[in-house]
N, C-alpha and C positions, 0 to 999 in steps of 0.2 A: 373759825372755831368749829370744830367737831360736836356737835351735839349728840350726849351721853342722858340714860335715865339716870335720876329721873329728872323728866321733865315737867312744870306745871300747863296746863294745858291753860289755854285762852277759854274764859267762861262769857255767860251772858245772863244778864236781868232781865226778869220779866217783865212783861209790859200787857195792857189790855186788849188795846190796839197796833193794828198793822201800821208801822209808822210811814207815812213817802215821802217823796222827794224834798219836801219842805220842811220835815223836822230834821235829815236826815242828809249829805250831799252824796249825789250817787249810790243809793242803794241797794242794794244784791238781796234777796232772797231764795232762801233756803231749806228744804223741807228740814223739819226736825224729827229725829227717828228716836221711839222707843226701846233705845237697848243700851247697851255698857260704853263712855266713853272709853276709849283707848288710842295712845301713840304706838307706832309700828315703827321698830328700827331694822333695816336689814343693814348685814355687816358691813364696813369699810374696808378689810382686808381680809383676804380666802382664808378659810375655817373658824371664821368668828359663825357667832348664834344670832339669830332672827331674835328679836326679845319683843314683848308687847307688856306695854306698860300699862296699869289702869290708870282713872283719873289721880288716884291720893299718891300713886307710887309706884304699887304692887307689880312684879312682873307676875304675868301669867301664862305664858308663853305654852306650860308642858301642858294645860289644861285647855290649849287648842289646835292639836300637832298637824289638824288640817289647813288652818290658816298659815302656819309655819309651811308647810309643805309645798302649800302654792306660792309662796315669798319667797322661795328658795329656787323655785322655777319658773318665775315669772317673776321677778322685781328686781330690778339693778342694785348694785352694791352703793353703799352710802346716803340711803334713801330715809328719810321721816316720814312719816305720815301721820296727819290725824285726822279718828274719824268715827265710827260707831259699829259695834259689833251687833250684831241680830242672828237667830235662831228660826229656822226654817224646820216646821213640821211636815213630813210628807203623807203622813197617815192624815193630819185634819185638814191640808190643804191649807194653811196659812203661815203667816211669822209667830212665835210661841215666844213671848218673855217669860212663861214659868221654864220652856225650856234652856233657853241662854241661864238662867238664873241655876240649871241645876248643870250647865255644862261648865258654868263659871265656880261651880264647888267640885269638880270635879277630882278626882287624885290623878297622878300619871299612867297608875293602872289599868282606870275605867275610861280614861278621856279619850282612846282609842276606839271604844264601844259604843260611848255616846256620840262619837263625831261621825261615827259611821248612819245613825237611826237621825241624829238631830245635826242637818250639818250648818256649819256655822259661816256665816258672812260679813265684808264689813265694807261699810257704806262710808267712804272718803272725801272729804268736805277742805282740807286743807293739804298743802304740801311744806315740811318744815326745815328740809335738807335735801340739796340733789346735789348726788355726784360728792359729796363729803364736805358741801359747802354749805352753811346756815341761810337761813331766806328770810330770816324772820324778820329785815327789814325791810323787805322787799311790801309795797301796798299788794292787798288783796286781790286787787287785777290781776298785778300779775304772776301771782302764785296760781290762782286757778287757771291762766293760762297755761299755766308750764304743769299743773295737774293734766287738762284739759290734754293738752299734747304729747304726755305720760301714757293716759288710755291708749292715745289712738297710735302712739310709737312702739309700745308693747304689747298692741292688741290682747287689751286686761279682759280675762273671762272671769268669773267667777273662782273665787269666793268676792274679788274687788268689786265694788260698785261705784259709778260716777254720782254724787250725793245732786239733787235734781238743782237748780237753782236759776234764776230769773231775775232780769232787774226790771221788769214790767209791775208795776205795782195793782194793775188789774189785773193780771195773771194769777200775782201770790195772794190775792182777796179771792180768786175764783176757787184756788184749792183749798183754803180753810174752808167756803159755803160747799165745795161738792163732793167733802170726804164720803164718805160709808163706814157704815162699823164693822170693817174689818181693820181687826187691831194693828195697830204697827205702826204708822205714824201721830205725833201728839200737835203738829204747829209748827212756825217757823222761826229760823233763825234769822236775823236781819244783820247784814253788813254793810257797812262801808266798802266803797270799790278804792279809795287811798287810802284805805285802815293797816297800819302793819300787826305783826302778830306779836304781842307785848302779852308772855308769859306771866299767868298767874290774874290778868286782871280782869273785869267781868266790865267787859266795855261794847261785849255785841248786845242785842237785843235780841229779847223769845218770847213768840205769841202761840201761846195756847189756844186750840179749836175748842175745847170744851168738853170733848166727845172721844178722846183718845184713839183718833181714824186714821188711815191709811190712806192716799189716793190709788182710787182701782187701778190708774194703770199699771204702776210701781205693781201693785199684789198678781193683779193678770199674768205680767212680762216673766215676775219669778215664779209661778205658777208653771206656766208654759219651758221654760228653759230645767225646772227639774222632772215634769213630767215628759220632755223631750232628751231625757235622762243627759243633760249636759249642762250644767249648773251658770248658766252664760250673763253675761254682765248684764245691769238694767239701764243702764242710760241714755 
């Protein structure tokens, strides 16, 4: 089956605590990022449309002609993705949700003028279709393997990002204690590594920092790749 928007996206419940190995079999962690969920479809057949779907439905695809742009030149035909959009300020040096928020109101008019000042990224955490075949029974393993081996078979630059994750459960407890308040990241997502991707239903887990932080390194890498004027992957 060809998967078409719209699609429901896999959600998640919040939780207090970072859950391990014990509440949990085989865990995965995952930063969680402050910006717009979105599915990414590139075509299954020459001259079909890139579309990007938000979480409820919405395509919004002409309201980010530079993420289209780089999907169009760098991502193979019959691909899903899901993952998170973010907004890169180059005048304050950081990631800007007022600006995602106004490139995400955008008209087709202006979206070319804002993508140019505020350009847009998207941080990919799931893989939902390769090659025009559905995955979504596939456990979490091994779809982030087959994301995992996407990057490094396409050598993905930016706008794509590898979404950071770990199944070290003293790792993802280190990056909630050693955020900074630089905005952008909120917590983490927790997975199952035999979880498959069951549309629509809120079966992962999300732990909020408290503090709406970013981890520096994530902010430094895309720092350094836009002031090295090449907008390069962060993973």
């Amino acid at each position: 089956m060809v998967l078409l928007p719209p699609v429901e996206p896999m959600l998640a419940q919040a939780a207090e605590a970072v859950p391990g190995p014990g509440l949990l079999r085989d865990p995965a962690y995952e930063q969680k990022f402050d910006g717009h969920r979105a599915i990414l479809f590139t075509p299954a057949e020459p001259g079909g449309r890139v579309l990007l779907q938000t979480r409820r439905g919405s395509l919004v695809q002409d309201r980010f002609p530079d993420v289209v742009a780089a999907a169009v030149e760098q991502l193979p035909a019959g691909l899903v993705l899901d993952g998170e959009l973010l907004v890169w300020d180059p005048e304050a040096g950081q990631l800007s949700f007022e600006g995602l928020q106004r490139r995400a109101a955008a008209r087709s008019r202006s979206a070319a003028a804002l993508a140019s000042r505020l350009p847009a990224y998207y941080v990919v955490f799931d893989i939902l279709q390769q090659d025009g075949t559905e995955l979504l029974a596939l456990p979490y393993r091994e779809r982030r393997r087959r994301l995992e081996v996407l990057f490094a078979a396409c050598s993905l630059t930016a706008p794509w990002t590898l979404c950071p994750m770990t199944t070290d459960v003293a790792k993802a407890r280190e990056w909630l204690e050693n955020w900074t308040d630089v905005s952008g990241v909120e917590g983490l997502v927790v997975k199952a590594m035999g979880q498959r991707y069951v549309t629509g239903a809120r079966a992962w887990t999300k732990v909020r920092n408290g503090m709406n932080c970013i981890d520096c390194n994530i902010s430094t890498r895309l720092r350094q790749a836009v002031w090295a004027g090449r907008r390069g992957v962060l993973h």
